[in-house]
C-alpha positions in Angstrom: 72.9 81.8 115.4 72.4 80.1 112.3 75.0 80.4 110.2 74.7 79.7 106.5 77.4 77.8 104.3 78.1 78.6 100.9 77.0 74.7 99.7 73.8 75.2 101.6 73.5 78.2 99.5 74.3 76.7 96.3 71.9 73.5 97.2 69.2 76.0 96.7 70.2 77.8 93.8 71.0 81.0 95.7 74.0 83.1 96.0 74.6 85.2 99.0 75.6 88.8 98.7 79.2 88.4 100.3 81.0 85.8 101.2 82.6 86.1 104.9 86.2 84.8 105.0 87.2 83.5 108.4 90.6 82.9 108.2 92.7 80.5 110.4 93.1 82.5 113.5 89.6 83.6 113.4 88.4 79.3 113.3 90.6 78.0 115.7 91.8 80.4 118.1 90.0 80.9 120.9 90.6 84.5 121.6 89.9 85.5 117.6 86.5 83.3 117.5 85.1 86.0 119.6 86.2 88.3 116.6 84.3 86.7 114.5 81.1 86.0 116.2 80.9 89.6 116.4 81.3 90.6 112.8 78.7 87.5 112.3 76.8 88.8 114.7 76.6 92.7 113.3 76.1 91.1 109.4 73.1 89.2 111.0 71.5 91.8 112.8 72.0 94.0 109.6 70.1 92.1 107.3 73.2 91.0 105.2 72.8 87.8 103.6 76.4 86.1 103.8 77.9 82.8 103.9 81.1 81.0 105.0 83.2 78.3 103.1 83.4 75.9 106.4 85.4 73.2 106.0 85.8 73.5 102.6 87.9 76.7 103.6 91.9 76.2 103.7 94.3 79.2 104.7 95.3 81.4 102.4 98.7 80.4 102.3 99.9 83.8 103.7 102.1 82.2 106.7 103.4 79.9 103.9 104.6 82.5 100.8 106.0 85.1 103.5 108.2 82.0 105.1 109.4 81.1 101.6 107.6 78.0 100.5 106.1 79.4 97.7 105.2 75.6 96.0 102.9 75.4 99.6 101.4 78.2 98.8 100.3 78.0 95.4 99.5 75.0 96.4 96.6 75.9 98.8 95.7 79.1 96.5 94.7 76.6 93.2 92.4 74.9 95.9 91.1 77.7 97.4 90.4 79.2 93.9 89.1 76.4 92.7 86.4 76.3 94.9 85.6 79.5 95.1 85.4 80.0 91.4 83.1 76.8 91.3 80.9 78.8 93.7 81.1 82.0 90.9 82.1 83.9 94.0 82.2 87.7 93.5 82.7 89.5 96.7 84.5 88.4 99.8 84.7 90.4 103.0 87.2 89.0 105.9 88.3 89.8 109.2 92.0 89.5 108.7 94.4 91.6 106.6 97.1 89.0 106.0 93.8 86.9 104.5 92.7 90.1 102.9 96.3 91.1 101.3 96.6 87.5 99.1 93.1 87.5 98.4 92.9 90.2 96.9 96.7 91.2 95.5 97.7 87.9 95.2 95.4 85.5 93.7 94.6 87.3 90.2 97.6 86.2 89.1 96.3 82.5 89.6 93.6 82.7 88.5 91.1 83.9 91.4 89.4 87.8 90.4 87.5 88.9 93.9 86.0 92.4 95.4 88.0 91.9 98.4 86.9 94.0 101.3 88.7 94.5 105.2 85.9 94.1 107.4 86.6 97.4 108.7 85.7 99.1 105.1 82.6 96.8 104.9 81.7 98.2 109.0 82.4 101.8 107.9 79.8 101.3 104.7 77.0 100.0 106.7 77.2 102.9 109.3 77.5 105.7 106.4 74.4 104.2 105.0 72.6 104.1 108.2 72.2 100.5 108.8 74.3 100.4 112.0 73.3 102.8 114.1 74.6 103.5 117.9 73.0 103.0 121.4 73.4 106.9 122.7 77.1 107.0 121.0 77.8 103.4 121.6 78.9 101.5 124.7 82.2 103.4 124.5 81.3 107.1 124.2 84.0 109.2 125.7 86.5 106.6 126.4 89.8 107.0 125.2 90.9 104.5 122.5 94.0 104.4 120.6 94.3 103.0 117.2 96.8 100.3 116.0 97.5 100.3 112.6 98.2 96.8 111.0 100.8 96.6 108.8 98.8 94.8 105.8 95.9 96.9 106.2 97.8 100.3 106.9 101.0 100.6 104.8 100.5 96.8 102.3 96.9 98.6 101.3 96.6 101.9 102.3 93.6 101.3 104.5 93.7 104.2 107.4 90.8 106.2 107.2 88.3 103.4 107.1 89.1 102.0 110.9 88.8 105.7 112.2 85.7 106.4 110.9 84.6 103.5 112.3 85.3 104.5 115.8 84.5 108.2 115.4 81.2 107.1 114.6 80.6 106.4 118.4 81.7 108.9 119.9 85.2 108.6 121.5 88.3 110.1 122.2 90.9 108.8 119.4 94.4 109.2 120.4 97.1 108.4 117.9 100.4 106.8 119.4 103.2 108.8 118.0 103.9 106.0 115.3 101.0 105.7 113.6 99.5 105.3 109.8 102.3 105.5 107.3 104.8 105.2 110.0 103.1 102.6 112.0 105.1 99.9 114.1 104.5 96.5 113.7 103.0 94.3 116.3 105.6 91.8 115.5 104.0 88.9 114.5 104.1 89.7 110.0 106.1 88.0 107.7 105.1 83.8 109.5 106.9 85.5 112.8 103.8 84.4 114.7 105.0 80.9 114.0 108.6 81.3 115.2 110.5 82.1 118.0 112.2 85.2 117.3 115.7 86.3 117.3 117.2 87.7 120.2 117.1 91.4 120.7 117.1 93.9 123.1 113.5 93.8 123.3 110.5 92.3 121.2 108.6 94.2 118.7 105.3 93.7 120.6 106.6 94.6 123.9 107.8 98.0 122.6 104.3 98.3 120.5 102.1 98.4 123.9 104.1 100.4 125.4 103.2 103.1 123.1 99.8 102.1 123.1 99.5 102.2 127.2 101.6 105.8 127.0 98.5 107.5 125.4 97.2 106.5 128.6 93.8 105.1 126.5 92.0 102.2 128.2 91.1 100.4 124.9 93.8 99.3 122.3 91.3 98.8 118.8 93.1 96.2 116.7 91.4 95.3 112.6 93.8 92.2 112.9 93.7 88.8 115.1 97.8 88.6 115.0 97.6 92.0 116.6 95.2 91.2 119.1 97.2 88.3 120.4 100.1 90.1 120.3 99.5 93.1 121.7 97.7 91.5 124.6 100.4 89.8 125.4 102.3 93.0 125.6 99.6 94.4 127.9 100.6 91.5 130.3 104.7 91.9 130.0 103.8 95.4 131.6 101.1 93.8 133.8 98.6 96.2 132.7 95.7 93.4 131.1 93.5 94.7 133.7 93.5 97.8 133.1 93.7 98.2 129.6 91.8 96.3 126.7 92.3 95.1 123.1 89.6 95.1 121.1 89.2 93.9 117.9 86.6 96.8 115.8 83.7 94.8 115.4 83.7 93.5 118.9 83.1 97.2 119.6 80.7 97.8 117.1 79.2 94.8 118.1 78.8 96.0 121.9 77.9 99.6 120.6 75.2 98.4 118.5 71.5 99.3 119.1 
């Protein structure tokens, strides 16, 4: 799949109608990749003309500001603004809502002015106008799914309807763990915890999360979030139960539901 960059773009005086934010996780680890093949994959097959940064793409500077070196982070926000405002970028869509939260409540203030979208929301808008439709209710039809809300997506933005829709739209069973939307548990991994060891407890965040998530006795986990993913995988196989039950990221089952 030919993937377009935004210089290509630019080298022929176009502009591309979104611009498709990868993220760290989703570029170098190998378990998100897949996330993000799929949501290339779905843009494609839709017709949506989008582009990535590629290298000239740095991280947000999420993991940075919530570990408290704010100078890092405004540091890699002027660059990243910089080049996107060299590019007259309007409208970004990305697959992560820790990229999705600075982006688009945190850079105004320095100088970056986006329409930030979750890739759920943009997913959810393609299939209410018609432009994803499902093989015979999708690849999943019937199967129980339960939905895990990410903390940036659910409670930083309000984002909780989008996601469901998403997976109504092909025909399964949703079951909510008890804690869910507003009062959501986190996977564990917010705040830079994905890049420290935590402090001891009883038990860890993620361990207690999938236990919920394997009580509603679904046998897919949907996660809008690659920290999620990883860590409530690794949940899944604290209770050895990786075999039986699946996490999913949404578009990687939009992109297997697709016609």
């Amino acid at each position: 799949m030919q993937v377009k960059s935004m210089a290509e773009y630019a080298a022929n005086g176009e502009m591309p109608e979104v611009l498709f934010w990868v993220g760290c996780a989703g570029s170098f680890d190998q378990r998100a990749q897949k996330i993000t093949k799929a949501f290339a994959m779905i843009l494609d097959k839709v017709g949506v003309k989008f582009a990535v940064l590629g290298k000239e793409e740095m991280c947000t500077g999420d993991p940075a500001r919530r570990a408290g070196n704010e100078f890092l982070f405004q540091m890699m926000a002027y660059n990243n603004i910089q080049t996107l405002n060299g590019y007259g970028i309007k409208k970004i869509v990305t697959a992560c809502p820790h990229c999705f939260n600075t982006l688009k409540n945190e850079y105004p203030a320095l100088g970056g002015e986006y329409e930030v979208i979750h890739h759920t929301t943009f997913l959810q808008g393609l299939i209410n106008e018609g432009k994803i439709t499902m093989k015979g209710g999708g690849t999943f039809k019937g199967k129980k799914i339960t939905y895990h809300d990410s903390c940036y997506l659910g409670r930083g933005n309000n984002i909780y309807e989008a996601p469901r829709e998403v997976l109504e739209a092909m025909d399964v069973e949703l079951i909510e763990m008890k804690r869910c939307r507003t009062n959501g548990l986190c996977c564990g991994a917010g705040g830079a915890q994905m890049f420290k060891e935590e402090e001891k407890g009883t038990t860890r965040v993620n361990f207690e999360r999938s236990e919920e998530a394997v009580a509603t006795g679904a046998t897919v986990i949907a996660a809008n979030c690659p920290f999620c993913t990883t860590m409530l995988s690794d949940g899944l196989k604290n209770q050895e139960k990786e075999d039986d039950v699946q996490v999913l990221d949404i578009a990687e089952i939009v992109a297997q539901s697709m016609e």
